[in-house]
LOSE-223013 format. One record per residue (C-alpha): residue in one letter; y, z, x. Coordinates in steps of 0.05 Angstrom, whole numbers, padded with zeros to 5 digits, always signed. Each point is the difference from the previous one (the first is absolute). Layout:
# residues N
aYZX...
This chain:
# residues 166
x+02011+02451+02691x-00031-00058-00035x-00067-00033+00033x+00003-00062+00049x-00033-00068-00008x-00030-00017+00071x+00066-00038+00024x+00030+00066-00024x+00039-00015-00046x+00015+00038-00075x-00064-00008-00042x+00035+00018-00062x+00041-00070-00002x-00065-00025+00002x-00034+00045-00058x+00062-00008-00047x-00003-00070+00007x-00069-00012-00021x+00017+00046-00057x+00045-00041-00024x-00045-00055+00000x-00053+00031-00039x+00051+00013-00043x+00030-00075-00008x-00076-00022-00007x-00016+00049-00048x+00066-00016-00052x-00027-00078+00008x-00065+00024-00014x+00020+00030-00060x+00043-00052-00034x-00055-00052+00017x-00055+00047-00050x+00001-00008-00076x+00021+00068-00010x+00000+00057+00037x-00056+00045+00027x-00010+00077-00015x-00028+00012+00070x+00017-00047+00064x-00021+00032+00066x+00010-00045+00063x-00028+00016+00063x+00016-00029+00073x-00058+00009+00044x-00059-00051-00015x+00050-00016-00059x-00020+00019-00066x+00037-00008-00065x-00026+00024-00071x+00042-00001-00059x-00028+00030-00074x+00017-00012-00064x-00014+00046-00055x-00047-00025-00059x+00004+00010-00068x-00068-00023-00033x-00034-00061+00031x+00029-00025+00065x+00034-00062+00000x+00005-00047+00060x+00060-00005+00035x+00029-00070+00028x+00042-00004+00065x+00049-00043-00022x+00071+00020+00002x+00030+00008-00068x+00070-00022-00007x+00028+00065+00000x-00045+00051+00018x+00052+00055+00004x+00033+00030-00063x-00016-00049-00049x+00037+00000-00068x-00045-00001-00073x+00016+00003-00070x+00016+00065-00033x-00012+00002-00080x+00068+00007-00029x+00023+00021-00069x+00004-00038-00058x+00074+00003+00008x+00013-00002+00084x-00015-00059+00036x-00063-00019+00046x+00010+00026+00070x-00031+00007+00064x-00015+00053+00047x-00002+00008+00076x-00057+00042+00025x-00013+00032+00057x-00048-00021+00048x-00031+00048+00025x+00001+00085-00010x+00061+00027+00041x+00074+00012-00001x+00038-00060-00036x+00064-00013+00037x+00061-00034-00037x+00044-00012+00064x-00026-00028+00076x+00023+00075+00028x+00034+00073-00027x+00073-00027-00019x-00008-00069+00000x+00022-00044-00069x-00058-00006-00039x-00040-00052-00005x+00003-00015-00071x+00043+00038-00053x-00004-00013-00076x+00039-00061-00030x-00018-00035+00074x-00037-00075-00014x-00054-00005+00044x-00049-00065+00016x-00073+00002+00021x-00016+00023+00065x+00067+00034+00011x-00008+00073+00031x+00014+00051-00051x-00032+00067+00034x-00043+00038+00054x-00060+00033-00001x-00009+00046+00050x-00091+00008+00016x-00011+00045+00053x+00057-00021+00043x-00002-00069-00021x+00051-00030-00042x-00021-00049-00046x+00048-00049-00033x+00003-00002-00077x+00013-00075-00024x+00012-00022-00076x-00042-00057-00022x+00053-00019-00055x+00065-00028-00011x+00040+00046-00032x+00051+00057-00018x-00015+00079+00022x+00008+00028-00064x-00026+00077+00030x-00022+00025+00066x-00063+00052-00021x-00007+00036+00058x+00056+00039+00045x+00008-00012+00072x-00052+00042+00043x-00046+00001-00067x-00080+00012+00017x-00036-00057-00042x-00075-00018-00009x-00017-00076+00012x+00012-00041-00066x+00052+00043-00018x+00064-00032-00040x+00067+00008+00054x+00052-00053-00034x+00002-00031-00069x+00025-00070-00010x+00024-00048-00050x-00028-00068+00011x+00052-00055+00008x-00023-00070-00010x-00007-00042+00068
């Protein structure tokens, strides 16, 4: 038998509700930061919220203002002499990388697709959190890198494009 609020009604509407909405505020949270943390540990009562970011050498100061397109963002890749530039998706964060919304559903993205900048293109899945990939660049998917349901380290290269011009 679940508990009772005073009025005696179901408490777990109540709990799954607020759940949800730490877990709205948290995805907002995270797209708003200029990459994402290692550590972010929220806590309700008296309301704390830390987030870390791991150093390498000195430590550089962070601004708060939202980047264009703080989730999957899409850099140059060194190509050979003889293959074109391209450009890579990468995840945002360490988890499971995702190429369709749920188990059986058409993929996002598949290679030959044209895709423009901030068009959905994956999932990343962060402790029960699914974070959307976006491409930052207009162009063709010339090779997805990573299979559906995939662990991946943040950074990591998930979909190689060729630029298209406009």
């Amino acid at each position: 038998m679940s508990p009772e609020n005073d009025d005696g009604t179901d408490r777990e509407p109540d709990l799954t509700a607020a759940l949800d909405a730490v877990r709205r505020s948290t995805l907002r949270l995270l797209a708003d930061l200029p990459r994402p943390p290692t550590a972010l540990r929220i806590r309700a009562g008296a309301l704390t919220l830390e987030a870390e970011w791991a150093t390498v050498g000195a430590p550089v100061a962070v601004a708060m203002a939202p980047a264009a397109d703080p989730v999957g963002v899409a850099a140059p890749v060194p190509a050979a002499d003889d293959e074109p530039a391209r450009h890579v998706v990468r995840a945002p964060t360490v988890g499971v990388f995702y190429r369709a919304p749920e188990p059986g559903a058409k993929p996002f993205v598949t290679e030959g697709d044209i895709v423009q900048p901030g068009q959905q293109v994956g999932i990343v899945e962060a402790m029960k959190l699914m974070i959307p990939v976006h491409a930052d660049a207009h162009g063709t998917v010339t090779e997805v890198l990573r299979a559906d349901g995939a662990p991946v380290e943040y950074d990591e290269p998930l979909i190689a494009l060729s630029p298209l011009d406009g």
